[in-house]
N, C-alpha and C positions, 0 to 999 in steps of 0.2 A: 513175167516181169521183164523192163526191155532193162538195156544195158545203153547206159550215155556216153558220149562220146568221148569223156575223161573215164572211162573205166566205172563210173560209181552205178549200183543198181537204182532205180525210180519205180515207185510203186505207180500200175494201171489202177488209170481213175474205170468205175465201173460207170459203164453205159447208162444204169439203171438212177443214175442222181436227178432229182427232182430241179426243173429248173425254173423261175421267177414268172408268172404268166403278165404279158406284155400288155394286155387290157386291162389289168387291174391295176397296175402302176401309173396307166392313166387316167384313172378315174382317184386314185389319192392326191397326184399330183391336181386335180382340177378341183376337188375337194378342199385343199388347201389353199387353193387362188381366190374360192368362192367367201373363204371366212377372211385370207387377209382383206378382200372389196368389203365384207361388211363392216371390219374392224375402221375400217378407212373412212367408211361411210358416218361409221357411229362419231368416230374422233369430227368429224366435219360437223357432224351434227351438232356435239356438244358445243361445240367453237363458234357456231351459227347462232347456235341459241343464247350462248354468252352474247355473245358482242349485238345480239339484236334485244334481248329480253334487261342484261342487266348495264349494257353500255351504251343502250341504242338513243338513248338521250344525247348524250355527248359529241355519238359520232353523227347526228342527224344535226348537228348545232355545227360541227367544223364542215360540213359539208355546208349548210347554209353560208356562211362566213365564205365559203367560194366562190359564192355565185354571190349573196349580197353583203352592204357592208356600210358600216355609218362612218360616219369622216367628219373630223371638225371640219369647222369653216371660218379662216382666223378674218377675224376685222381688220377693219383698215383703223389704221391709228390715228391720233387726233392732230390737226395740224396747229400750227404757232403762229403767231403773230406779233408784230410789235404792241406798241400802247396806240399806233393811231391809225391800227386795221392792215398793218402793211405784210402781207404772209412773207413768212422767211424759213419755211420748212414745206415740202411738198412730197407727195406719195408717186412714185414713178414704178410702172410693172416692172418687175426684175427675176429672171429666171436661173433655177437649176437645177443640177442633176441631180437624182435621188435616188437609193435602192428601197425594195420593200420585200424584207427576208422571206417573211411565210409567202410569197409566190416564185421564190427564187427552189428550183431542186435541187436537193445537196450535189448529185449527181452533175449536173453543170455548173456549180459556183465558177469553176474554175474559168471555161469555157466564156462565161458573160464576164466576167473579170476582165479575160483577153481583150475583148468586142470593147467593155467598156474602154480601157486604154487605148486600145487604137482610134476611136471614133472621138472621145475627147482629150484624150492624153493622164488620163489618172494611172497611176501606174495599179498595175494590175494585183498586186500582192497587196498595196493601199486596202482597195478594194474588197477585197477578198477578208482582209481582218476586220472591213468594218460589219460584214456581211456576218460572217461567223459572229460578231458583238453584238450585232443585233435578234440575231435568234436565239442569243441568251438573254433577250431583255425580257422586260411582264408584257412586256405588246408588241411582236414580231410584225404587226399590221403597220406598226408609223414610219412612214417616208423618215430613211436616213439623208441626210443632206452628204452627196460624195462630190460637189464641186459648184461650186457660188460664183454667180456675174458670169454666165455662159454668155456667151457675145453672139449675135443673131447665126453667125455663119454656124457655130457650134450647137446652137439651138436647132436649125435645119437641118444639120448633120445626124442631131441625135435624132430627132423628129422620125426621119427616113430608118433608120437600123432600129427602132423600138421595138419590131413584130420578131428581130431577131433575140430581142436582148429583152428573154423575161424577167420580169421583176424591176426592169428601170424604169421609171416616168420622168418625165421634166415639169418642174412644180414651178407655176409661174405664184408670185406673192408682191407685195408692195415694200418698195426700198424707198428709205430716207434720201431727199437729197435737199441740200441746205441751201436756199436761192439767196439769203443774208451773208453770203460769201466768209473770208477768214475773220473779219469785224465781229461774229458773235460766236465762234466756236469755242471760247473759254466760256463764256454762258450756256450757249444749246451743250454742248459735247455731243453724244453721236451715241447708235445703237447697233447692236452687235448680237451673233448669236449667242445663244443659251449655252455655257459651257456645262463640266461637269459638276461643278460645283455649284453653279447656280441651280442645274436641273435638279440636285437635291433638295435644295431650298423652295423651287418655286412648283414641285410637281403636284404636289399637294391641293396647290392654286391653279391646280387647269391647265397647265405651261404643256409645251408640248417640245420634248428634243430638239425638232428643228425652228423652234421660235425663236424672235429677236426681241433684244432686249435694250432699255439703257440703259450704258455705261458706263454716263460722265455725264454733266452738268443737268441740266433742266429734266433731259430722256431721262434722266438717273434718278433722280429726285420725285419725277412727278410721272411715273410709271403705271401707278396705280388710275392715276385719269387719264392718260393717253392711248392705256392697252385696248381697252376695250373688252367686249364680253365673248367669250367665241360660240359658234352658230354649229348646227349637225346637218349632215345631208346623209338619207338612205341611199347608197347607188348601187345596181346592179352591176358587174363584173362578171366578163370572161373569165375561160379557164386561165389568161395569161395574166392576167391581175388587170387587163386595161378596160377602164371604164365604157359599159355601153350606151348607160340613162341615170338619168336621177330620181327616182321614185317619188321622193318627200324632202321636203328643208325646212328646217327651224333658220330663219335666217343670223346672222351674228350683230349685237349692240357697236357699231366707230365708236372707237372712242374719245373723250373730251377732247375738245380744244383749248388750245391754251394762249392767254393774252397777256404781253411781258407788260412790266414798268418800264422796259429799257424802248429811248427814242432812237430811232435805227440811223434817223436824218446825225441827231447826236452825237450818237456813236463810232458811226464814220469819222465826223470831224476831230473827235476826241481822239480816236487812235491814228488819225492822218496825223495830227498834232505832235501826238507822244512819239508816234514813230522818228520824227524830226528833230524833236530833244534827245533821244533817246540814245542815238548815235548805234544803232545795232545790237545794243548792250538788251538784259530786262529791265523792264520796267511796266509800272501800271498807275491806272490813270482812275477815278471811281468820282459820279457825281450822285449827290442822293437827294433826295426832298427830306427836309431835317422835320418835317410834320408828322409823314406817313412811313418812311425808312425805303418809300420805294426807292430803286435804285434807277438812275434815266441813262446811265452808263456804265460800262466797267468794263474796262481796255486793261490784257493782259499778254506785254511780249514776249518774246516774241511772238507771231500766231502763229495757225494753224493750219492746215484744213481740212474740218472735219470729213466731208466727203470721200475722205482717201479711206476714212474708216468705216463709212458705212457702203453696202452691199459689199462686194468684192473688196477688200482690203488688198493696198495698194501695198505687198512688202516688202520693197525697196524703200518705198519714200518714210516707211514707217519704220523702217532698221534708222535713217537718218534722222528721222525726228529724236529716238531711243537715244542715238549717240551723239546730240549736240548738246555739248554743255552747260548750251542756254536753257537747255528744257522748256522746250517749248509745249509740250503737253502738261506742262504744271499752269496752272492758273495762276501767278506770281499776285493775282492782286488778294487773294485767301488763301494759299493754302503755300505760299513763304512767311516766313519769322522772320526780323530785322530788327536792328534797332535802331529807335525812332528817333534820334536826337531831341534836336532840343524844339522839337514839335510837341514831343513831352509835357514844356514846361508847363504849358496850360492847364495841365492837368496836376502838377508839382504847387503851380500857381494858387490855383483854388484852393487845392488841402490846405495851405498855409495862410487864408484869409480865414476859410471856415475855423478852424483850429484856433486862432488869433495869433499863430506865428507871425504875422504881418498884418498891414493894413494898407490902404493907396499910401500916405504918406512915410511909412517907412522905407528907409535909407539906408542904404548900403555902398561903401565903397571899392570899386575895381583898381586897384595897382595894376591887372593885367593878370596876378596869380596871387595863390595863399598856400603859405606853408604852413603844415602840421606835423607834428613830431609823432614819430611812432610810439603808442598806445605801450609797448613793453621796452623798449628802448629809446629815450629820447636823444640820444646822440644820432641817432638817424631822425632824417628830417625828409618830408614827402613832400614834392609841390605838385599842387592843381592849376593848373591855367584859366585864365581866362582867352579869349581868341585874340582879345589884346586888351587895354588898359582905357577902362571909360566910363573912367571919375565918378562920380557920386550920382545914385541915380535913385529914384525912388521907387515903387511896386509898376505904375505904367513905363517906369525908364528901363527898370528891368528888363519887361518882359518886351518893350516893343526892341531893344538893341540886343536881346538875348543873352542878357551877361551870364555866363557861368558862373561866376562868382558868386552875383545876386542870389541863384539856385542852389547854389553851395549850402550857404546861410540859411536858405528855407528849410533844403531837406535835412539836413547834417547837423546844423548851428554850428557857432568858430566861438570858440574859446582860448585865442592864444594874443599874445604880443597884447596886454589888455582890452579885447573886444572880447565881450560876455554875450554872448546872440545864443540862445536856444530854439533850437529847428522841430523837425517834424519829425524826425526817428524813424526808421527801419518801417516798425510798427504800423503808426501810421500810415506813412508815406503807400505803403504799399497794400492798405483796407482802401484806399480813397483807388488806387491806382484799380484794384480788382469790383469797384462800384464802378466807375465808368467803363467799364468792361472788358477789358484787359483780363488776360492769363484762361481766359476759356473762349471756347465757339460762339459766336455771335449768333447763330440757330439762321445764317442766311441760306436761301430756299436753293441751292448747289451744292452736289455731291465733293466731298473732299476737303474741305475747312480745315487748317491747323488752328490749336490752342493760342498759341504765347508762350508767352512765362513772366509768371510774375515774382519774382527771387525774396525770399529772405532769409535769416539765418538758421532756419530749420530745412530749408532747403538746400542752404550751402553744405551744413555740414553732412548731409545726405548724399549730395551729390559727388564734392568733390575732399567731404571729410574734413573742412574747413572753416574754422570761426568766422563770422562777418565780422568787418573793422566800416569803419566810419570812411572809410575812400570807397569803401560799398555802398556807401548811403549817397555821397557823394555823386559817384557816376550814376547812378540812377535815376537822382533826383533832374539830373540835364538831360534822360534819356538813351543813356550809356550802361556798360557794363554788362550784369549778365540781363537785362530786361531786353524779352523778347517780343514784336508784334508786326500784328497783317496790318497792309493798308486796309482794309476793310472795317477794323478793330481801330483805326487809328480815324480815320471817316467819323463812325458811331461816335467817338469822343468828340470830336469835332460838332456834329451834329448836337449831342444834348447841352455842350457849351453855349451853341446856339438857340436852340428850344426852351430853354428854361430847364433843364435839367433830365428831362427825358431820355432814357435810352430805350432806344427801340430798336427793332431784329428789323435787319435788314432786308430786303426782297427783290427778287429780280420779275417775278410772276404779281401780275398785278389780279387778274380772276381766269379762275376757269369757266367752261361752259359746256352745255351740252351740247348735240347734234340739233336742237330745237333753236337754239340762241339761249335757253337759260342759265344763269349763273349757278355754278353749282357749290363754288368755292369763292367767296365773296372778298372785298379788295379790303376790309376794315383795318388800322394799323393795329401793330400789334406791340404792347410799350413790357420790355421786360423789366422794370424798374425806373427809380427816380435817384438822383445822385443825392447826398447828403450834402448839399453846396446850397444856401439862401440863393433868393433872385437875386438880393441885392450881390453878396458877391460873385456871384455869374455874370452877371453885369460889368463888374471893375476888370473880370478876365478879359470880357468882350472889346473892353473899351480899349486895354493894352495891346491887344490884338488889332483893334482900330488903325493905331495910332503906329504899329508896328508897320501897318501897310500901307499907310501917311509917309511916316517920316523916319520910319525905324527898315530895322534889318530885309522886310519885308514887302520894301517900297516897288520893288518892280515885278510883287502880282499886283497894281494897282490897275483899273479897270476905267477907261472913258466914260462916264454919267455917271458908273455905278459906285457906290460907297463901299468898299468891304473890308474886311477881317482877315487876317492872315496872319500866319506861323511859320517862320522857316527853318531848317532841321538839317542838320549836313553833320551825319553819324561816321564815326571812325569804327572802322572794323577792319580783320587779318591782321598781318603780322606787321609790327614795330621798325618801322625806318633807322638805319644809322643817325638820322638827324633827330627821335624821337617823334615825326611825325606817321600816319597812317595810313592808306586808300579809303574814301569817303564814298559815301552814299549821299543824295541830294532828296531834298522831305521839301514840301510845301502842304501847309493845310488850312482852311482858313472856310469862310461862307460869307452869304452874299443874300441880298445888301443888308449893312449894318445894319439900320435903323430896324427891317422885318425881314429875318431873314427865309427862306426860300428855299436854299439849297448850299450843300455842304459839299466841300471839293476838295480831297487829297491826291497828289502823286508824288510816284517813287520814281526815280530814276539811279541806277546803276552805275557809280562810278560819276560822281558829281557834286555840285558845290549846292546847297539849297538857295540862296540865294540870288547865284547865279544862271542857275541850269532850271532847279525848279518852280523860282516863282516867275519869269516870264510866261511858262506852261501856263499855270495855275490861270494867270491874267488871260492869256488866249483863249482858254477853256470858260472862263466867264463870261467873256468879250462877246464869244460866239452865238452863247447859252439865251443871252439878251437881246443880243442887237442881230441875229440871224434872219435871212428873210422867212415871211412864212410862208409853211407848210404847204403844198398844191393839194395837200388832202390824200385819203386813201386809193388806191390803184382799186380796179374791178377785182372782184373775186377770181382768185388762181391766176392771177398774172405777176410777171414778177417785178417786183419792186425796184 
């Protein structure tokens, strides 16, 4: 035994201990490398034979999809026209930029984000969210739109860095541009891309994310004949997504053409005109053919221009449009409420012939006003006005000097200070007023139409909780109070006054057409009823209407050779002056010529006297309609007008 260096004994190992043979350790340790390779081999195996025996369908399909691929092919959209061939919409290429996720790798989104913002200015985090949105959508293959109205230098720019920036393309496609300038853009309106709400609605229908749509007046309206049918192409693709060939095409259906009612030459002068009355303020101007309801005009101020909104949206000019109080992207001549004065009457008129509340020879007297006593208290005493005091008049004296009074008596009746006159009541007054088409949509062929309102006492006390009284009957009957209406609504009146009773839906689209020239959608008018009014008494309205724009209220819409009809209307609305009076709206409405009439003409103008502000309009507007030089005819095809 040896002895350690602390003192403690340590047992001798014996020589004789068996120790580990050095070759056989290597043959276990290679023993065990041979099974983990075959373990490895087998695990490969099975994984081989999965993904080739029970998935190899699938993944033999997204490999095709790399190399080839079918692609809509969107139509060209159908172009517009006026009524006498003159184009005022045209298809111009317009380019942009686009991602297409499934060729983007996750591994560089970030990287082509970069590229993308320095080369066209998108910011890169933009980018980058719509990319990740897109490879959550059902089809990681459709072109995302990442930046609209690339401008040639930007198109070049991207042109050159594409082989770096996988997954970007530049999608060249056809943009609206309006050659009819700001004169029809309350009619055409303008088209836009496909939001997210809409892609709900129209994905169903073939639509495609990056599609444009319309989304205001005519585009809006008549979508379904302008779209067209979309077309497929097989193409071959690199590994970087960029097209090499086209294999095969279905080619895509243009879609219809569309040819307006409205005269472009017309139109112009119509709104040169109103802009002139109009003094800056809104207003709207509408001429119709009182036969067919085509419409040959419809000026609506201030305007527009549509152009800002189609391709690249201009959004400056469009925050300003947003924020002018005139709303100039409203259509004022459908889709504002007013009230119509005593353009009204004609309508108050009639119910009260048909009815037998009147007849031409009844007589009525104007002092200038009438007092009524209030209904639960007669020590209160209410007075109505007249506009002033004008003496005894009969049903033509009425209606062509407009007496309030007169219309008092029709709608209301007066039973005080010994006059026994029974009128037309609530009831009535306001069945006759929703026959000539008042208080609903006239079904004219543009997006965005307001109702009306046509009030009575189940309305009042709905709305504001409130009994109707007889000064409700009152102001209605002149046009006033809560009775709401479009010039467009107010026109249609106008017109079946003039036709014989007819009321017919309005139209701005006189026919569609296919890419052949056939009509697809035909011009027939379309009559949504007949008013409850005899010829004969449509006639005695006609005549006071005559005679109004003879020698009555109405004399200066009177017209050089032409004979015509007219109404003038000067509506009080807002709030109540120290002196009882109000800020006034100016009405003129009437058609032309008496004897057969032809066409029906209303305008509104904002802040004005009817008489004075709107019937010289009315006159200019017929003047022109008539005695204008003709036509040079239509331009060649695709030149501009």
């Amino acid at each position: 035994m040896g002895i350690l260096a602390n003192g403690k004994r340590r047992r001798w190992r014996s020589e004789n201990v068996e120790q580990p043979d050095p070759e056989q350790q290597v043959k276990l340790k290679l023993l065990a490398l041979r099974l983990a390779v075959v373990a490895a081999f087998m695990v490969l195996s099975v994984q081989l034979a999965r993904l080739q025996l029970l998935q190899g369908e699938e993944f033999e399909q997204r490999a095709a999809l790399n190399q080839l691929r079918v692609e809509p092919v969107v139509p060209s959209r159908g172009l517009i026209y006026d009524r006498n061939g003159v184009p005022v919409v045209e298809n111009v290429p317009g380019f942009a930029a686009a991602i297409v996720a499934a060729d983007i790798p996750k591994s560089r989104t970030k990287e082509i984000a970069a590229r993308v913002e320095q080369v066209i200015g998108v910011p890169a985090l933009e980018t980058e969210m719509r990319i990740e949105a897109a490879r959550q959508a059902l089809n990681p293959f459709d072109p995302v739109i990442i930046k609209d109205g690339l401008t040639k230098d930007d198109t070049f720019r991207l042109r050159e860095r594409l082989a770096d920036m996988r997954g970007v393309q530049i999608v060249v496609e056809p943009v609206r541009r309006y050659t009819g300038g700001e004169v029809l853009s309350s009619i055409l309106g303008y088209t836009g891309r496909v939001d997210e709400e809409d892609f709900r609605l129209l994905e169903s229908r073939g639509y495609l994310a990056s599609d444009r749509i319309g989304k205001a007046g005519v585009e809006a309206a008549y979508e379904r004949y302008l779209r067209g049918s979309l077309g497929t192409k097989e193409i071959e693709k690199d590994a970087t997504g960029r097209e090499i060939r086209v294999l095969s095409e279905d080619a895509s259906v243009p879609g219809n053409d569309i040819v307006l009612s409205i005269d472009l030459d017309l139109q112009r002068k119509v709104t040169e005109l109103t802009q002139a009355s109009a003094k800056g303020g809104q207003a709207a101007a509408i001429v119709m053919d009182v036969n067919t309801g085509e419409v040959l005009a419809l000026v609506s101020l201030p305007l527009y221009d549509n152009n800002v909104l189609s391709g690249k949206i201009d959004e400056a000019r469009l925050q300003r449009y947003l924020d002018d109080p005139k709303k100039p992207l409203v259509n004022h001549a459908l889709a504002e409420q007013y009230a119509p004065g005593s353009i009204f009457k004609q309508i108050t008129g009639a119910a009260a012939l048909q009815e037998g509340v009147a007849h031409p020879g009844t007589t009525i007297t104007s002092n200038g006003f009438i007092n009524v006593p209030n209904e639960y208290d007669p020590s209160v005493v209410y007075t109505f006005r007249d506009w002033r005091a004008l003496g005894t008049l009969d049903f033509y004296g009425g209606l062509a000097m407009s007496s309030d009074v007169y219309f008092y008596y029709l709608s209301g009746g007066y039973h005080q200070y010994g006059a026994n006159f029974n009128g037309l009541g609530i009831d009535r007054l306001a069945e006759y007023t929703r026959a000539f088409g008042l208080g609903r949509e006239t079904g004219i062929d543009i997006a965005g139409e307001a109702p009306g309102n046509v009030p009575d006492p189940a309305w009042k006390l709905d709305t504001f909780g409130e009994q109707w009284t007889l000064g409700d009957t009152y102001n209605m009957g002149i046009g006033q109070g809560f009775l709401a209406a479009t010039p467009i609504q107010m026109v249609r009146a106008a017109a079946a006054v003039a036709n014989g009773g007819k009321v017919l839906t309005p139209r701005v689209v006189r026919e569609v057409r296919d890419s052949q020239g056939h009509v697809v959608v035909p011009d027939a008018p379309k009559v949504e009823g007949t008013v409850p009014v005899s010829g004969e008494n449509l006639a005695i309205v006609r005549e006071g209407m005559r005679q109004a724009a003879s020698w009555g209220t109405a004399k200066d819409g009177a017209v050089r050779g032409i004979e015509v009809a007219g109404k003038t209307g000067t509506a009080e609305f807002g709030q109540r002056f120290a002196d009882g009076t109000y800020l006034t709206h100016a009405w003129y409405s009437g058609f032309a010529p008496f004897d057969a009439p032809e066409i029906a003409v209303t305008v509104f103008l904002e802040r004005g006297v009817g008489a004075i502000d709107a019937a010289p309009l009315f006159s200019k507007i017929v003047d022109y309609y008539y005695h204008r030089p003709a036509p040079a005819g239509p331009p060649a095809t695709g030149s501009a007008p």
